[in-house]
N, CA, C and O of each residue as an XYZ file, in Angstrom:
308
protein
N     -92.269    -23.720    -17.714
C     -90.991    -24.368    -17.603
C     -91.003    -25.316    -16.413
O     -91.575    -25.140    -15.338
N     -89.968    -26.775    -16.961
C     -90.049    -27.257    -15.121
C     -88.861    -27.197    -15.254
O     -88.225    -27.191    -16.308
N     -88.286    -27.125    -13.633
C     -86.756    -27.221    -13.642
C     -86.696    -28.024    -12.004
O     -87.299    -27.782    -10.958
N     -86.129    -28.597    -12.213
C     -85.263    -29.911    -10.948
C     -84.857    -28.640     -9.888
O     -84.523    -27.576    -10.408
N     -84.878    -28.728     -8.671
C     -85.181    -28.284     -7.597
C     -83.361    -28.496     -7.526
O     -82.783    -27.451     -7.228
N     -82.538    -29.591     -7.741
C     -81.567    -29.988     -7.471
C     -80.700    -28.803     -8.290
O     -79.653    -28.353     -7.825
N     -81.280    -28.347     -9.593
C     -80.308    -27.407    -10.770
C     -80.819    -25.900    -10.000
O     -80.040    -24.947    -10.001
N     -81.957    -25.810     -9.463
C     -82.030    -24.515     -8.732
C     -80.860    -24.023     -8.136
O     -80.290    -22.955     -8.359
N     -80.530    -25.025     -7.259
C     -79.799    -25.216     -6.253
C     -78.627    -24.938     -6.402
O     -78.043    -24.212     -5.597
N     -78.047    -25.449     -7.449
C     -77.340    -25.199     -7.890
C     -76.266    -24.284     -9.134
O     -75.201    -24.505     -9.711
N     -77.207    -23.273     -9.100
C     -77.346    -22.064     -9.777
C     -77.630    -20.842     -8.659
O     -77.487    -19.629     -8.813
N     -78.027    -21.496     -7.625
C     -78.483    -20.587     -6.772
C     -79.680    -19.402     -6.194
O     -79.769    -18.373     -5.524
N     -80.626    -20.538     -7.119
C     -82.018    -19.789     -7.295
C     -82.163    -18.371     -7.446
O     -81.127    -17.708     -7.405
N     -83.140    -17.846     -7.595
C     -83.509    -16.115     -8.076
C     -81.796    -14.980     -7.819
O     -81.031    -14.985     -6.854
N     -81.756    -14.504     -8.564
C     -81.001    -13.290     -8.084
C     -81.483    -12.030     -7.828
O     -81.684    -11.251     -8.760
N     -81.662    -11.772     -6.856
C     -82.563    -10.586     -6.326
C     -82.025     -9.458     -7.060
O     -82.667     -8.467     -7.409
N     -80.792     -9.685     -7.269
C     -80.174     -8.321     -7.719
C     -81.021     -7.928     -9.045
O     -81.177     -6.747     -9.356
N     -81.551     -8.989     -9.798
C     -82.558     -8.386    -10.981
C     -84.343     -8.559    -10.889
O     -85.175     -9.350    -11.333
N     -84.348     -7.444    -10.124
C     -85.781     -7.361     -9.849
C     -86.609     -7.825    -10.752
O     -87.276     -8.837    -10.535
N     -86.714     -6.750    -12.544
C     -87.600     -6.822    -12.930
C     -87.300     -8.033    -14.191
O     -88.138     -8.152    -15.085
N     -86.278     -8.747    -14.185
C     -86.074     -9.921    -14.840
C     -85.066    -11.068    -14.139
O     -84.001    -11.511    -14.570
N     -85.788    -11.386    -12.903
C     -85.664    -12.480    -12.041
C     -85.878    -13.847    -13.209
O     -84.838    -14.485    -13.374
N     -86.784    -14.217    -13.809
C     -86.860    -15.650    -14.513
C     -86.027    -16.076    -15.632
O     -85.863    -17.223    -16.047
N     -85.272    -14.435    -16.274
C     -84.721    -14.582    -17.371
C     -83.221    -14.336    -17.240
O     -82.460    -14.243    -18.203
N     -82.943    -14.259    -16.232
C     -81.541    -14.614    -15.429
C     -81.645    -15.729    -15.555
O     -81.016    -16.400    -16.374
N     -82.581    -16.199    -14.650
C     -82.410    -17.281    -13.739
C     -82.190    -19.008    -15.049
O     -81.619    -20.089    -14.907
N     -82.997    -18.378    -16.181
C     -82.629    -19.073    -17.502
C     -81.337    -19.225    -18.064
O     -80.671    -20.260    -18.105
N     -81.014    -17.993    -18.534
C     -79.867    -17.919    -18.527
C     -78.535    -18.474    -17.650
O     -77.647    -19.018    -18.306
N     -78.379    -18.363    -16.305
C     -77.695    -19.156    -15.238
C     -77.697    -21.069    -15.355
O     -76.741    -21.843    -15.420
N     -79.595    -21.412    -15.342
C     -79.773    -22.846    -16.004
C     -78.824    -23.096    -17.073
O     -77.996    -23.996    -16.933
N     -78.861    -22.380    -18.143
C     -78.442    -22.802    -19.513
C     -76.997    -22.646    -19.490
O     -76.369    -23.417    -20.216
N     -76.480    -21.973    -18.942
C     -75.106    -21.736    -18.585
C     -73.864    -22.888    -17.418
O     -72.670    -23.069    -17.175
N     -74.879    -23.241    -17.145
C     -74.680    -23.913    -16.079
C     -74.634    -26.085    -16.486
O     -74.198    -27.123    -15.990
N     -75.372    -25.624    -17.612
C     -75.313    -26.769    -18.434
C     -76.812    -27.691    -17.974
O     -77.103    -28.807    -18.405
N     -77.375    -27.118    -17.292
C     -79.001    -27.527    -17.360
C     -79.751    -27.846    -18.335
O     -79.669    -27.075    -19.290
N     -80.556    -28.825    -18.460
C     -81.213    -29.270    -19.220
C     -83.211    -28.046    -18.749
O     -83.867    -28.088    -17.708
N     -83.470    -27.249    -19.962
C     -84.706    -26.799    -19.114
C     -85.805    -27.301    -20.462
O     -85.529    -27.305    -21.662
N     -87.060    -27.691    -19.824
C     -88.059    -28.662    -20.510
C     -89.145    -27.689    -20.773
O     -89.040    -26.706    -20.041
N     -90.159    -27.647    -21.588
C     -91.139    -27.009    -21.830
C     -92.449    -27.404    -21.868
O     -92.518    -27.626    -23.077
N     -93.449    -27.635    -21.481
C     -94.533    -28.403    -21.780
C     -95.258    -27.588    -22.615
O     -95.450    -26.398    -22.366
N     -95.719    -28.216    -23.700
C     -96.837    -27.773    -24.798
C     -98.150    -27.610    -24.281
O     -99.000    -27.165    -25.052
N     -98.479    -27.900    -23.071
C     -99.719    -27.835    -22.650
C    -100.134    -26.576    -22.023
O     -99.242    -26.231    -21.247
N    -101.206    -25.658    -22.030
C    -101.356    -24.511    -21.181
C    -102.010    -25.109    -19.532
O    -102.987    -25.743    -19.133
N    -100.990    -24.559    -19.045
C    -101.702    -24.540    -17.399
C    -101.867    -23.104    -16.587
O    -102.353    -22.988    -15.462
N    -101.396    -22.132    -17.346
C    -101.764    -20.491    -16.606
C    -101.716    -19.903    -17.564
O    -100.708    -19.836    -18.267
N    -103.370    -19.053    -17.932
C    -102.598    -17.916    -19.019
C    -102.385    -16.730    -17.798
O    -102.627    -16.541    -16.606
N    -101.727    -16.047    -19.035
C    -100.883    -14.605    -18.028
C    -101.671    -13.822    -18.046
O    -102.295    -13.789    -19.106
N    -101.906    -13.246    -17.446
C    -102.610    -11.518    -17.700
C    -101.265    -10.694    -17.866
O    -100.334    -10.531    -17.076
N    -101.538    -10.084    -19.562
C    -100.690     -9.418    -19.783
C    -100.709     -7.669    -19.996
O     -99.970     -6.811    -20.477
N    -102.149     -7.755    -19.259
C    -102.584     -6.345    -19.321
C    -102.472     -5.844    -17.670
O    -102.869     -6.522    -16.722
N    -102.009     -4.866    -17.600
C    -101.537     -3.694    -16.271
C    -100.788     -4.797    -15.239
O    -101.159     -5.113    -14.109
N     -99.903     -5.163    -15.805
C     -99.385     -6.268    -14.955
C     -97.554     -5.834    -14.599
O     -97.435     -4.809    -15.272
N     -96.494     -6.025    -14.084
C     -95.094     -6.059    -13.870
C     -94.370     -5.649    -15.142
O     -93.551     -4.739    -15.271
N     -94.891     -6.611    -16.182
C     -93.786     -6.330    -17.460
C     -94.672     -5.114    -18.340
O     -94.003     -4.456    -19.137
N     -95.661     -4.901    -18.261
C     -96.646     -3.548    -18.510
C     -96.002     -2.577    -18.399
O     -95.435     -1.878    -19.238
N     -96.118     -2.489    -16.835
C     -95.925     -1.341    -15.730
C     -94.346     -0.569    -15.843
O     -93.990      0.582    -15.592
N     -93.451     -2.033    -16.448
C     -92.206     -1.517    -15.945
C     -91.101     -2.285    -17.103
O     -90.065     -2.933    -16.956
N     -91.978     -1.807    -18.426
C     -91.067     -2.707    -19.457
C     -90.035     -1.820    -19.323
O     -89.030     -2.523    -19.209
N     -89.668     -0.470    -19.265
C     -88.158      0.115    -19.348
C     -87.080     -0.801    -18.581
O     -86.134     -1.451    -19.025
N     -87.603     -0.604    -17.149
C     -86.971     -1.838    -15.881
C     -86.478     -3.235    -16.504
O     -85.340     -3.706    -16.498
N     -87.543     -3.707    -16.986
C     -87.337     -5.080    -17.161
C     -86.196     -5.181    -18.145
O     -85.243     -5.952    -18.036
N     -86.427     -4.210    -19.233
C     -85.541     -4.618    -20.418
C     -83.668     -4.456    -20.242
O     -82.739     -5.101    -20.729
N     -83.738     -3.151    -19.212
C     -82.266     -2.893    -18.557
C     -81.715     -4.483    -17.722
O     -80.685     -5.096    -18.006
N     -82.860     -4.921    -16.531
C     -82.086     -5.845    -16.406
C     -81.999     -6.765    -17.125
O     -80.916     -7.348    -17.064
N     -82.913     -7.254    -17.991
C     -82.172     -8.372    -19.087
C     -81.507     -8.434    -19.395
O     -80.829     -9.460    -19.329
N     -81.007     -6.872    -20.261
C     -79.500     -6.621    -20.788
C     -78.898     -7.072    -19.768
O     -78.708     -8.281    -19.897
N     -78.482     -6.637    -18.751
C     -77.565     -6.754    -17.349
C     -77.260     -8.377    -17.682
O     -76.285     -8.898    -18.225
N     -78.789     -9.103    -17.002
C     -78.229    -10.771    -17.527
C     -77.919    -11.276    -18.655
O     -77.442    -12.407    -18.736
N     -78.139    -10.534    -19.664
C     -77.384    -11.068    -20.972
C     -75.919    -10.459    -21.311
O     -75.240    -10.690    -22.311
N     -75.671     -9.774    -20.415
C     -73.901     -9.126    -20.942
C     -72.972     -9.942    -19.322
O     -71.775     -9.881    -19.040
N     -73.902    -10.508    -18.702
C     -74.062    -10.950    -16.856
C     -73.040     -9.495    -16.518
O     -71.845     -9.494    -16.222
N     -73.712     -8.639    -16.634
C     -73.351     -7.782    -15.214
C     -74.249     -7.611    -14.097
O     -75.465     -7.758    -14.221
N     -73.887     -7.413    -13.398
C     -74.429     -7.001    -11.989
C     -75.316     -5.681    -11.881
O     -74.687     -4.627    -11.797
N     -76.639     -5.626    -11.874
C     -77.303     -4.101    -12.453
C     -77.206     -3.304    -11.694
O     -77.101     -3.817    -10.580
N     -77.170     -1.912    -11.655
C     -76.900     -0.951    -10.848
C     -78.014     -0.855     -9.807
O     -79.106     -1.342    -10.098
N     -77.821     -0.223     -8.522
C     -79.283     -0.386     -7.625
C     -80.358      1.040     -8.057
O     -80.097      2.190     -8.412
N     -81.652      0.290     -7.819
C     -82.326      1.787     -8.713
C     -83.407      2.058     -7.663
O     -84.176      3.010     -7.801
């Protein structure tokens, strides 16, 4: 994804409050916010998707998504 440094800003970059889905807030907030977000077709990082954050801690991750998709505020864990 690229996103303008200026729409960060103005969304208020990361919300700490969602640890294990910090980027998919932070989408959500863009898109809400009336941001334009761009995609490039080109690969520049593959992921390692083996023993990695969303691996380790898909229960985590998936609670706070919900959280940013209903936008509540997630409980502290």
């Amino acid at each position: 994804m690229l996103i303008k440094k200026d729409a960060m800003e103005d969304v208020g970059y990361y919300d700490e409050n969602f640890y294990y889905s910090q980027d998919y807030k932070l989408y959500i907030d863009l898109l809400k916010a009336g941001k334009k977000l761009k995609q490039l077709n080109k690969v520049l990082y593959e992921l390692n998707t083996e023993d990695n954050i969303s691996t380790k801690h898909k229960k985590e991750q998936r609670y706070y998504a919900n959280c940013a998709r209903r936008n509540k505020k997630p409980a502290n864990k």
